[in-house]
TITOR-906726 format. One record per atom (N, C-alpha, C): residue in three letters; residue number from 1; atom name; z, x, y. Coordinates in Angstrom, 3 decimals. Layout:
N
+---------+-----+-------+----------+----------+----------+
: residuo : num : atomo :        z :        x :        y :
+---------+-----+-------+----------+----------+----------+
:     ALA : NUM :    CA :        Z :        X :        Y :
...
+---------+-----+-------+----------+----------+----------+
***
This chain:
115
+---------+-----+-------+----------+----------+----------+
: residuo : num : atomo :        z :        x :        y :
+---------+-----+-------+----------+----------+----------+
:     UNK :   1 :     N :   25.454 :  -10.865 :   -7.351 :
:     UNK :   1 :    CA :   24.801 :   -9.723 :   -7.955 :
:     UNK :   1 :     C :   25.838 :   -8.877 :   -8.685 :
:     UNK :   2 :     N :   26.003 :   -8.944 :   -9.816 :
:     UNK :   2 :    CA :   26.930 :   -8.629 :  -10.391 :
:     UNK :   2 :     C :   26.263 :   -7.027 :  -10.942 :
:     UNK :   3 :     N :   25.530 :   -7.341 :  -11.566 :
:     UNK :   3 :    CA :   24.991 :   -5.356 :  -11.781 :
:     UNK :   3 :     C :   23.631 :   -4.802 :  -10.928 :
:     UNK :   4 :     N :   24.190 :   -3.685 :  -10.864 :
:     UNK :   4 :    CA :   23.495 :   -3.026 :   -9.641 :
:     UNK :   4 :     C :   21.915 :   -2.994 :  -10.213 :
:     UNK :   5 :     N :   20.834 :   -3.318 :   -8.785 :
:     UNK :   5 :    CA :   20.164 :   -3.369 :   -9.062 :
:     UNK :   5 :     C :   18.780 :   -1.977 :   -9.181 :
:     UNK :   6 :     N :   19.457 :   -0.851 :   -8.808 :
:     UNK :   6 :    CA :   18.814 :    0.719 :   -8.977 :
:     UNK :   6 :     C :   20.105 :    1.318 :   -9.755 :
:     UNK :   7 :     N :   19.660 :    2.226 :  -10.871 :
:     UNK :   7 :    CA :   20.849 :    2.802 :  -10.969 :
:     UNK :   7 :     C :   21.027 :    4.292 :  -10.816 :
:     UNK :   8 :     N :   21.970 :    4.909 :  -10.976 :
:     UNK :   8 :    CA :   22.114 :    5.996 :   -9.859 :
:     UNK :   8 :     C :   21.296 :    7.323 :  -10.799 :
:     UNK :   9 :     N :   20.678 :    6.618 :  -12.044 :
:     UNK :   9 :    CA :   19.732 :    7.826 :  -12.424 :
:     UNK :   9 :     C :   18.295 :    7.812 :  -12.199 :
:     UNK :  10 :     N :   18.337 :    6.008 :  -11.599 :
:     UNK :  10 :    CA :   16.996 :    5.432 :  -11.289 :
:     UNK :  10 :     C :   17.119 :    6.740 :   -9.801 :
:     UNK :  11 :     N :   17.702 :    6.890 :   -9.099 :
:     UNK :  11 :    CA :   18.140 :    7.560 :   -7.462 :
:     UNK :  11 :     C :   17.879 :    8.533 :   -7.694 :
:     UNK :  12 :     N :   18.305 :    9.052 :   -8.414 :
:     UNK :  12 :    CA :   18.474 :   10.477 :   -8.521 :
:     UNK :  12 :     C :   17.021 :   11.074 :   -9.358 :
:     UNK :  13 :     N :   16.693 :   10.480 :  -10.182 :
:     UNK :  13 :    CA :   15.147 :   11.277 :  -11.053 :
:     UNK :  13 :     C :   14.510 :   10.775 :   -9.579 :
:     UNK :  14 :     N :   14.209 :    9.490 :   -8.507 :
:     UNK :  14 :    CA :   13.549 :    9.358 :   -7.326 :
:     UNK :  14 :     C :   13.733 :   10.648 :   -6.506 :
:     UNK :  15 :     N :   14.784 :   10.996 :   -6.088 :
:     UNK :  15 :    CA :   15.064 :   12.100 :   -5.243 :
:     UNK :  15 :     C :   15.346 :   13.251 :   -5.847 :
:     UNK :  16 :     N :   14.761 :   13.809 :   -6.993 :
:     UNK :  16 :    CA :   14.686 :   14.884 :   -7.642 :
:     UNK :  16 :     C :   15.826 :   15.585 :   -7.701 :
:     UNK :  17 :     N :   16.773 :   15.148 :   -7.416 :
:     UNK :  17 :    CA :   18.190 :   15.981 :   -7.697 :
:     UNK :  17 :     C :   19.013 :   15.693 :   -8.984 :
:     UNK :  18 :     N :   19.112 :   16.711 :   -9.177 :
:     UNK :  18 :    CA :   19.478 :   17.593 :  -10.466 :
:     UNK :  18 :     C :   20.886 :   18.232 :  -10.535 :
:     UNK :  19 :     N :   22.265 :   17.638 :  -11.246 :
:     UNK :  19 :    CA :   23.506 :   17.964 :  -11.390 :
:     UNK :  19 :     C :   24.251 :   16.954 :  -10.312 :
:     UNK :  20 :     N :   25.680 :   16.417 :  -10.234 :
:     UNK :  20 :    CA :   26.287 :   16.136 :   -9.840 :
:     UNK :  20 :     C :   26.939 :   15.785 :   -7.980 :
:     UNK :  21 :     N :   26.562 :   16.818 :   -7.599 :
:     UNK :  21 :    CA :   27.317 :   17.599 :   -6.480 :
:     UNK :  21 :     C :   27.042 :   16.952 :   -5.387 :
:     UNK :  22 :     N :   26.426 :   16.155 :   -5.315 :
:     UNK :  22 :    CA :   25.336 :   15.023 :   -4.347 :
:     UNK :  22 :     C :   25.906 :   13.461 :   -5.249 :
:     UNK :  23 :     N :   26.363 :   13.463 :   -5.699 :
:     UNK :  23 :    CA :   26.150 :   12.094 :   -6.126 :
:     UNK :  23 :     C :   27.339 :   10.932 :   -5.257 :
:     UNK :  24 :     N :   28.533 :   11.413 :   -4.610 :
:     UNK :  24 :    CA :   29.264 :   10.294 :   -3.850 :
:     UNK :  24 :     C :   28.395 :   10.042 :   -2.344 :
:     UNK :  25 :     N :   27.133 :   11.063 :   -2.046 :
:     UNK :  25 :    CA :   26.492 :   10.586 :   -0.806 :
:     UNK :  25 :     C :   25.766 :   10.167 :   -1.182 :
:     UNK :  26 :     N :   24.952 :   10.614 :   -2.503 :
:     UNK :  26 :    CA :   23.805 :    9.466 :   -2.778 :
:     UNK :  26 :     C :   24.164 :    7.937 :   -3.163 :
:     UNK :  27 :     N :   25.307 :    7.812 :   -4.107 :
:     UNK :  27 :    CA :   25.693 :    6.322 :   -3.978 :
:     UNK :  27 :     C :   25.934 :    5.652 :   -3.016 :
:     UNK :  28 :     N :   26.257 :    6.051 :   -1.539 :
:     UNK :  28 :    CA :   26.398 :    5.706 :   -0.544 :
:     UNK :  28 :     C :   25.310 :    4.782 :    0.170 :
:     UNK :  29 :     N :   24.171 :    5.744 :   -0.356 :
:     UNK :  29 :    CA :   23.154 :    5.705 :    0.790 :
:     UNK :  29 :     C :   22.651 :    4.878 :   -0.459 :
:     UNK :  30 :     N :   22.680 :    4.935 :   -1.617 :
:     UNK :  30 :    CA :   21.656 :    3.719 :   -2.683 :
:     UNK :  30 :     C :   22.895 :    2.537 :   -2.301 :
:     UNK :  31 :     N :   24.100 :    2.209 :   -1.572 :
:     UNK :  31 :    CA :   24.215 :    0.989 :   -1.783 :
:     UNK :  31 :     C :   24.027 :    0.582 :   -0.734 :
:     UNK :  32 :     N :   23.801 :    1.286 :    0.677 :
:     UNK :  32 :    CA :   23.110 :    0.907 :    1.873 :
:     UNK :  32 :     C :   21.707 :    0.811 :    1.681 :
:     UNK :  33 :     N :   20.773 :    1.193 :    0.942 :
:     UNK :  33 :    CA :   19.965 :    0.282 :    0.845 :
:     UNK :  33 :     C :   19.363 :   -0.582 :   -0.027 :
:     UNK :  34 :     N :   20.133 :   -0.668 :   -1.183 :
:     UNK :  34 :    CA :   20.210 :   -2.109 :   -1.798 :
:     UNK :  34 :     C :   20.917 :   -3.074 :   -0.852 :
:     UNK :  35 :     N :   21.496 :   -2.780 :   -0.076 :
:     UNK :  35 :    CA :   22.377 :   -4.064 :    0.894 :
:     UNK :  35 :     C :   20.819 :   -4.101 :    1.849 :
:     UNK :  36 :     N :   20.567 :   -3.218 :    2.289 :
:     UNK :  36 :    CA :   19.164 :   -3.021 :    3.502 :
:     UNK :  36 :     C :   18.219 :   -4.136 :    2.669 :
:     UNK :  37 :     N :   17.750 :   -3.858 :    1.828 :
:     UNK :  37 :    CA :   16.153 :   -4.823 :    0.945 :
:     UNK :  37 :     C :   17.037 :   -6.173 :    0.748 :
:     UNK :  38 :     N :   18.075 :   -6.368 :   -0.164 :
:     UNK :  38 :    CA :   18.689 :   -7.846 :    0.246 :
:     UNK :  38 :     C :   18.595 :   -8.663 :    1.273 :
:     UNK :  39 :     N :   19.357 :   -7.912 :    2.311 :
:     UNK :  39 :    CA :   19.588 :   -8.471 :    3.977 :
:     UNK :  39 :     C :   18.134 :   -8.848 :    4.357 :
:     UNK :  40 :     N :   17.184 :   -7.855 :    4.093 :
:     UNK :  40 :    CA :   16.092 :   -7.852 :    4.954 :
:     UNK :  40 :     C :   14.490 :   -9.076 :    3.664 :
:     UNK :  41 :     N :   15.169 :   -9.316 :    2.203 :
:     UNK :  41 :    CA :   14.432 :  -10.264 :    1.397 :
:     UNK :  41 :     C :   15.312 :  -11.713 :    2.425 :
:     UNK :  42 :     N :   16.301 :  -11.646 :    2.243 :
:     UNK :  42 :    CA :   17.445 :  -12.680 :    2.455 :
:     UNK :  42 :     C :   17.044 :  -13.678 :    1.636 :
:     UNK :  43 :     N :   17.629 :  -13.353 :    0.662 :
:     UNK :  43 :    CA :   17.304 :  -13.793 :   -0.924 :
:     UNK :  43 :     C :   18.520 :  -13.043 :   -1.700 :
:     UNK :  44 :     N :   19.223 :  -13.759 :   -2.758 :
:     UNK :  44 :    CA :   19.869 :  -13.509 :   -3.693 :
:     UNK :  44 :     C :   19.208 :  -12.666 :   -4.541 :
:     UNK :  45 :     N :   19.735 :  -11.489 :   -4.753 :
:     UNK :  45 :    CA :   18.383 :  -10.731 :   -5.822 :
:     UNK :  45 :     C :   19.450 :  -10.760 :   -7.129 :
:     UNK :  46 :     N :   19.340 :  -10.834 :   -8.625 :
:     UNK :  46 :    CA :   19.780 :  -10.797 :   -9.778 :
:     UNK :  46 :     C :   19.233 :   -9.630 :  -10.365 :
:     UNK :  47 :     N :   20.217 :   -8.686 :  -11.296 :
:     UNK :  47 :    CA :   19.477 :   -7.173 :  -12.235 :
:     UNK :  47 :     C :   19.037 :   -8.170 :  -13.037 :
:     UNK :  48 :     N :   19.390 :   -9.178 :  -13.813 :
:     UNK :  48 :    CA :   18.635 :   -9.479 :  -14.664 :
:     UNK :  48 :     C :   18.803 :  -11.110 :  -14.710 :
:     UNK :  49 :     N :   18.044 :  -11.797 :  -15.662 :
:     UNK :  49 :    CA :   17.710 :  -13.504 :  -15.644 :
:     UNK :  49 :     C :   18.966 :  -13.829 :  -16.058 :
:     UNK :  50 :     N :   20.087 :  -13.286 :  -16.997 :
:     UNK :  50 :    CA :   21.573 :  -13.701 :  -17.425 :
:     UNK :  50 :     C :   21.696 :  -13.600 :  -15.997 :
:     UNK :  51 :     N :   22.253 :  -12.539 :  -15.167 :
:     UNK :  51 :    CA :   23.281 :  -12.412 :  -14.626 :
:     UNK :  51 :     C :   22.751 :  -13.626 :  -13.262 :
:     UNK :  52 :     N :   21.480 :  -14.149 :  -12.977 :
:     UNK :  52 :    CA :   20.835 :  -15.144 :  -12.187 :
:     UNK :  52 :     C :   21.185 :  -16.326 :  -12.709 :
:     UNK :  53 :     N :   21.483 :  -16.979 :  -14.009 :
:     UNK :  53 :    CA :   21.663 :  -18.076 :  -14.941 :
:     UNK :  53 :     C :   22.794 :  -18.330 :  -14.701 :
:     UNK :  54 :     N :   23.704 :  -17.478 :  -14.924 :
:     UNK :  54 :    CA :   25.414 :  -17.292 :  -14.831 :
:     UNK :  54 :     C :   25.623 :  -17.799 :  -13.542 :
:     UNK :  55 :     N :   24.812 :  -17.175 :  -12.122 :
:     UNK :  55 :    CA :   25.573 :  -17.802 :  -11.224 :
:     UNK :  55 :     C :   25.098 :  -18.937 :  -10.808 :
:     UNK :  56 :     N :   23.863 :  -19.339 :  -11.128 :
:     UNK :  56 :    CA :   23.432 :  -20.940 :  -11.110 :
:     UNK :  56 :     C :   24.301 :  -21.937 :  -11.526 :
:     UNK :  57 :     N :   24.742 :  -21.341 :  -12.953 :
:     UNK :  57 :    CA :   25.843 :  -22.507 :  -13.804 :
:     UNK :  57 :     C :   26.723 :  -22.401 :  -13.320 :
:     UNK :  58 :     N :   27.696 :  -21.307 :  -12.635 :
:     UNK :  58 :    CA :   28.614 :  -20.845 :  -11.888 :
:     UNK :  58 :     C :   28.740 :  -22.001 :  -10.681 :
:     UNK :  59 :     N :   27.178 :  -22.088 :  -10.130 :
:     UNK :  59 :    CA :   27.194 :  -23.817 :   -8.775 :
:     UNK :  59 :     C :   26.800 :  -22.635 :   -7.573 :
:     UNK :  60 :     N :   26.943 :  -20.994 :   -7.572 :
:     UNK :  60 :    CA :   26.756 :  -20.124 :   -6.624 :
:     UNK :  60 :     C :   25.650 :  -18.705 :   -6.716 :
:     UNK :  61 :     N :   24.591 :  -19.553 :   -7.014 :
:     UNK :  61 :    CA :   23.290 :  -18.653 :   -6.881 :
:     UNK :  61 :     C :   23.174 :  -18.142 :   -5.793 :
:     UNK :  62 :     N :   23.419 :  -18.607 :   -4.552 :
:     UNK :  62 :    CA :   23.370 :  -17.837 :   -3.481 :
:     UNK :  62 :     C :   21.412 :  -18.291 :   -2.676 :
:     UNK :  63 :     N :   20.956 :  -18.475 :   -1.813 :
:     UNK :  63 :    CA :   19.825 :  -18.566 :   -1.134 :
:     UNK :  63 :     C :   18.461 :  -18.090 :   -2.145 :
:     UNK :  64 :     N :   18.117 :  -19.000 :   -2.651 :
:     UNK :  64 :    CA :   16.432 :  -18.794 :   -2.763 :
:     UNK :  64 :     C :   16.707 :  -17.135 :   -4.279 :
:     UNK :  65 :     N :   17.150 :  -17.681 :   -5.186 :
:     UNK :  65 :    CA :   17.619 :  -16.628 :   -6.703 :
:     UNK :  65 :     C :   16.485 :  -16.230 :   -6.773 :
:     UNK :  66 :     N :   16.410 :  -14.509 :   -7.290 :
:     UNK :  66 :    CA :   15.513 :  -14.263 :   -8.008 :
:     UNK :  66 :     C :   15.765 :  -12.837 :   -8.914 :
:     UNK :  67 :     N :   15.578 :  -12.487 :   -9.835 :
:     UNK :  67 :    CA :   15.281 :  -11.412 :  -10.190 :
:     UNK :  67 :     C :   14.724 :  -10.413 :   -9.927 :
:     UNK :  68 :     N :   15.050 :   -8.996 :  -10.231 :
:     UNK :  68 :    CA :   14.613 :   -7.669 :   -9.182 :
:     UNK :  68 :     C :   13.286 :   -7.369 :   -9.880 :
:     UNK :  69 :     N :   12.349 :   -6.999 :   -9.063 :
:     UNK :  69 :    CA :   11.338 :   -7.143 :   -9.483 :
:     UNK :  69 :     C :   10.856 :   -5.565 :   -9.149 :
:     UNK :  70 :     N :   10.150 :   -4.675 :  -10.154 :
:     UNK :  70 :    CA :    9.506 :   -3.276 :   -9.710 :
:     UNK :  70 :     C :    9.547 :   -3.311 :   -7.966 :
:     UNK :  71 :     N :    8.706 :   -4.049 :   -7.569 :
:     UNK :  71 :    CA :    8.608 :   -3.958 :   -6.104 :
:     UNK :  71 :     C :    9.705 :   -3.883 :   -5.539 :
:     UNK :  72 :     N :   10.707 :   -4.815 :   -5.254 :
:     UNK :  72 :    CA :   11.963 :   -4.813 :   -4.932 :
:     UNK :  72 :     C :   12.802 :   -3.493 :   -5.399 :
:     UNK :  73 :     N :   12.695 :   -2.837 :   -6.281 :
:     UNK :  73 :    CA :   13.222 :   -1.596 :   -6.858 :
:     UNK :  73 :     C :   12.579 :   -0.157 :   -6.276 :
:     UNK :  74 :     N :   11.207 :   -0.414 :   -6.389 :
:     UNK :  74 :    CA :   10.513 :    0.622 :   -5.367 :
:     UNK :  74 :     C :   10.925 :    0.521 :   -3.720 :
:     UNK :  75 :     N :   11.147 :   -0.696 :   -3.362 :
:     UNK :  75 :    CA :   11.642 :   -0.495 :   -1.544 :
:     UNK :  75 :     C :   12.798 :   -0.023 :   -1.606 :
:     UNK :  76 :     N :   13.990 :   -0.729 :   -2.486 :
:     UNK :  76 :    CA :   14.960 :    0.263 :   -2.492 :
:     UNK :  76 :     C :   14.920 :    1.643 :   -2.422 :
:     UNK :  77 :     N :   14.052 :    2.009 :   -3.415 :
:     UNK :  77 :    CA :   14.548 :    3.615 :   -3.407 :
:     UNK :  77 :     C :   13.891 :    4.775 :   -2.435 :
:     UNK :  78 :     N :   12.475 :    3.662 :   -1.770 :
:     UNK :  78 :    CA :   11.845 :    4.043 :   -0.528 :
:     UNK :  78 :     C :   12.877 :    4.637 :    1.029 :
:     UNK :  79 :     N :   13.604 :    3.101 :    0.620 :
:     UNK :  79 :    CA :   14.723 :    3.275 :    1.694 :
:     UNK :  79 :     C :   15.881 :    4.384 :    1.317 :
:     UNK :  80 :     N :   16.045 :    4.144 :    0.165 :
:     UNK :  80 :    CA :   17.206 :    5.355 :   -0.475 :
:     UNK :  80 :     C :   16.514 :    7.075 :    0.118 :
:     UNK :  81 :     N :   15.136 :    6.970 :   -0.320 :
:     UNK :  81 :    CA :   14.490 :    8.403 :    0.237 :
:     UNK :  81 :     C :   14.961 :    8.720 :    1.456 :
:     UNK :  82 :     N :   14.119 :    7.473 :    2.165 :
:     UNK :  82 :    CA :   14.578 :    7.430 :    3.733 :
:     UNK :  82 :     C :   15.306 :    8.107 :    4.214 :
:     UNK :  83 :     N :   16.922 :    7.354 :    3.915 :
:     UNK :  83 :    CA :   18.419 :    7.847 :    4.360 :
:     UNK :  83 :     C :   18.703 :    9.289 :    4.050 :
:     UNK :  84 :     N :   18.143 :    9.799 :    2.655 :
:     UNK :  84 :    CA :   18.751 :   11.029 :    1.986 :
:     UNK :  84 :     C :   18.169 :   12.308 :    3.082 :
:     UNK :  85 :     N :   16.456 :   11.559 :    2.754 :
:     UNK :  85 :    CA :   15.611 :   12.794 :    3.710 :
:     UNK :  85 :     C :   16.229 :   12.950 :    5.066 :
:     UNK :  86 :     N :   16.619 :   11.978 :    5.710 :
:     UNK :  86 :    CA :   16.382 :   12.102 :    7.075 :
:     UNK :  86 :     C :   17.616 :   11.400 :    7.809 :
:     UNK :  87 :     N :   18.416 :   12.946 :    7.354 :
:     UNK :  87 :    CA :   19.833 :   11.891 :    8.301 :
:     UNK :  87 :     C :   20.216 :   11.897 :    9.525 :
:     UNK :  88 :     N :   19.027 :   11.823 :   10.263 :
:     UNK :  88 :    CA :   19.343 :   11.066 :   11.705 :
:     UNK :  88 :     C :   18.367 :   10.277 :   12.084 :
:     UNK :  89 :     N :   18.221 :    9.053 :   12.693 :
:     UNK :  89 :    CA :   17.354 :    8.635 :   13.568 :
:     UNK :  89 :     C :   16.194 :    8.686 :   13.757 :
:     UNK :  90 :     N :   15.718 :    9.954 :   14.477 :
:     UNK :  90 :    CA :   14.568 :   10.813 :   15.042 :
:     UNK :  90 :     C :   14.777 :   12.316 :   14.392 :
:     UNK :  91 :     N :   13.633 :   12.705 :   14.477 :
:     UNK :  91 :    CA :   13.176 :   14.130 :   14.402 :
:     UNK :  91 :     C :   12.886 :   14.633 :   15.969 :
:     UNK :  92 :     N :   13.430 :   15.732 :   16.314 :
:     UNK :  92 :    CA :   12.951 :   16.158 :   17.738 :
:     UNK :  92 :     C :   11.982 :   17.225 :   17.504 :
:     UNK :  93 :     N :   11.294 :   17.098 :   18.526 :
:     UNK :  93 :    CA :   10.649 :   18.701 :   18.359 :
:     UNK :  93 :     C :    9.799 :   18.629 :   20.097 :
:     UNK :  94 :     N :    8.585 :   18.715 :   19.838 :
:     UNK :  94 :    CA :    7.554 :   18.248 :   20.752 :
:     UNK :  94 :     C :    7.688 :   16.535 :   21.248 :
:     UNK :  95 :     N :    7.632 :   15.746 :   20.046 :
:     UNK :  95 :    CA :    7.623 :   14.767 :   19.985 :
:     UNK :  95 :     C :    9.046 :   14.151 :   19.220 :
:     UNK :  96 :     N :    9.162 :   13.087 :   19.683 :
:     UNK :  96 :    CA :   10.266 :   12.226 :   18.660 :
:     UNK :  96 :     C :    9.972 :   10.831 :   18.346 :
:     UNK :  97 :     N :    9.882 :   10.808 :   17.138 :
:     UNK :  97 :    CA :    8.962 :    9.368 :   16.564 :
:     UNK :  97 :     C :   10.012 :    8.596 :   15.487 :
:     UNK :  98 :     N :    9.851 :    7.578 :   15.227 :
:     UNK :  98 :    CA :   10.368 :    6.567 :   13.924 :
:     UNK :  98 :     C :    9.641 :    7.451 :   12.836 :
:     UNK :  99 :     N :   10.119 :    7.553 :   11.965 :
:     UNK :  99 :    CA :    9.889 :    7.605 :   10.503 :
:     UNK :  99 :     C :    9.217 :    6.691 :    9.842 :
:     UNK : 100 :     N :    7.683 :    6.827 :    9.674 :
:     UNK : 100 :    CA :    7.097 :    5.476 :    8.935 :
:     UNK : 100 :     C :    7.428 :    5.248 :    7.473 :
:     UNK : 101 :     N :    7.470 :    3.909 :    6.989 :
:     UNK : 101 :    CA :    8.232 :    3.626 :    5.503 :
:     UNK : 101 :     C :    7.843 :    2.694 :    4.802 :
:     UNK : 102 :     N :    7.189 :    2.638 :    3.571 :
:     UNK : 102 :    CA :    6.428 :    1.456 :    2.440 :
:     UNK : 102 :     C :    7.143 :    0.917 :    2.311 :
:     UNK : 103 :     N :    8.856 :    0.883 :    2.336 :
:     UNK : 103 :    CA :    9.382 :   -0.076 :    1.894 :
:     UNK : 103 :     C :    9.284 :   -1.661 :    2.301 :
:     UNK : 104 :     N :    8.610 :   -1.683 :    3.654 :
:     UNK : 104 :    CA :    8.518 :   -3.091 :    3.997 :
:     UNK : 104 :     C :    7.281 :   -3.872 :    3.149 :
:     UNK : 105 :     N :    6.424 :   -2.623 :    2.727 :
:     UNK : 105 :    CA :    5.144 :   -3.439 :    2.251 :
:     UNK : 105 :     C :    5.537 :   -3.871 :    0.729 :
:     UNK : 106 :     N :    6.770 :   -3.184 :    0.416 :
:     UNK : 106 :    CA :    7.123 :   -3.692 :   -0.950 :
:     UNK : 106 :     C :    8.136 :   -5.033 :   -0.926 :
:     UNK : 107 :     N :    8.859 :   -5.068 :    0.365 :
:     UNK : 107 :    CA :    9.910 :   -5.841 :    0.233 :
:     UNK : 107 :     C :    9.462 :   -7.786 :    1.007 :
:     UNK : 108 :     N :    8.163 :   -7.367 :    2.064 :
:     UNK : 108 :    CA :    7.808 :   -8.466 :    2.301 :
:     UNK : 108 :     C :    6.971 :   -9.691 :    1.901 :
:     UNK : 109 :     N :    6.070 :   -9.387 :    0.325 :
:     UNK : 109 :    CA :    5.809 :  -10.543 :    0.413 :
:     UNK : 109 :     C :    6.692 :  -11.357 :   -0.673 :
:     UNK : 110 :     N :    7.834 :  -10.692 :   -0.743 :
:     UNK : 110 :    CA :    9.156 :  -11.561 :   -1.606 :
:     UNK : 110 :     C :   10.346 :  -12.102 :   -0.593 :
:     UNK : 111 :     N :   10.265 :  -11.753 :    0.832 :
:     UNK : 111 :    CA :   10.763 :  -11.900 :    1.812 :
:     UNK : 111 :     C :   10.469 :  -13.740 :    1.697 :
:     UNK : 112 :     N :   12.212 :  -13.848 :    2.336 :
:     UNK : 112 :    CA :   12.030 :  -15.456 :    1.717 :
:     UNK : 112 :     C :   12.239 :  -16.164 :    3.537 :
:     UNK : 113 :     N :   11.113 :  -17.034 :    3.831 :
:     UNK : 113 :    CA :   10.808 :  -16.877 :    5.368 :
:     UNK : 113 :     C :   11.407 :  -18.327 :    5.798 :
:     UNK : 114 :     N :   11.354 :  -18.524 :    6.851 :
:     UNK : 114 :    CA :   12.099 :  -19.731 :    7.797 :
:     UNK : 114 :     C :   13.350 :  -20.588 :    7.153 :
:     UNK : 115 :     N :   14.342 :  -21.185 :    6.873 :
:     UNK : 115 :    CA :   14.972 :  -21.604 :    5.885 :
:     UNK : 115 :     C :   16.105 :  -22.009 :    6.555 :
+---------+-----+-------+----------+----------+----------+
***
């Protein structure tokens, strides 16, 4: 994966932030979860059909190639929300619950299964 597949203005117009001053934690957290939707497709994802071609001819496409697809770009930045909103774990209060998240409904039916 040679070019990134959200880019950090795709992140940033997502998480409505506006000027600079945030941007070495937000790259952080957009390349933890572009690594998160990869790991969890377990699939080679490509920004575009060159840079997927290149590593085919290259002999190192990597597991089951594909190109990033809206969906795949929306779980990313689902997960990118995720991390930014909510940097811990749990919420306490009364209750302490998981954080529910679309990104799986975007990232699983490209999820590449038994292999």
């Amino acid at each position: 994966m040679a070019a990134e597949l959200v880019t950090m203005e795709q992140a940033k117009l997502h998480l409505r932030v506006i000027g600079d001053d945030e941007d070495a934690g937000i790259q952080l957290k957009l390349n933890a979860a572009t690594e998160m939707a990869v790991f969890f497709l377990d699939r080679a994802v490509y920004a575009t059909k060159a840079d997927m071609d290149a590593a085919v001819a290259a002999g190192d496409p990597g597991p089951c190639p594909m190109v990033v697809t809206d969906m795949v770009r929306a779980g990313i930045l689902l997960l990118l929300g995720d991390l930014y909103a909510n940097r811990e774990e749990v919420i306490t209060g009364t209750i302490a619950t998981q954080l529910p998240t679309g990104a799986k409904a975007c990232l699983l039916p490209l999820r590449r299964m038994g292999a």
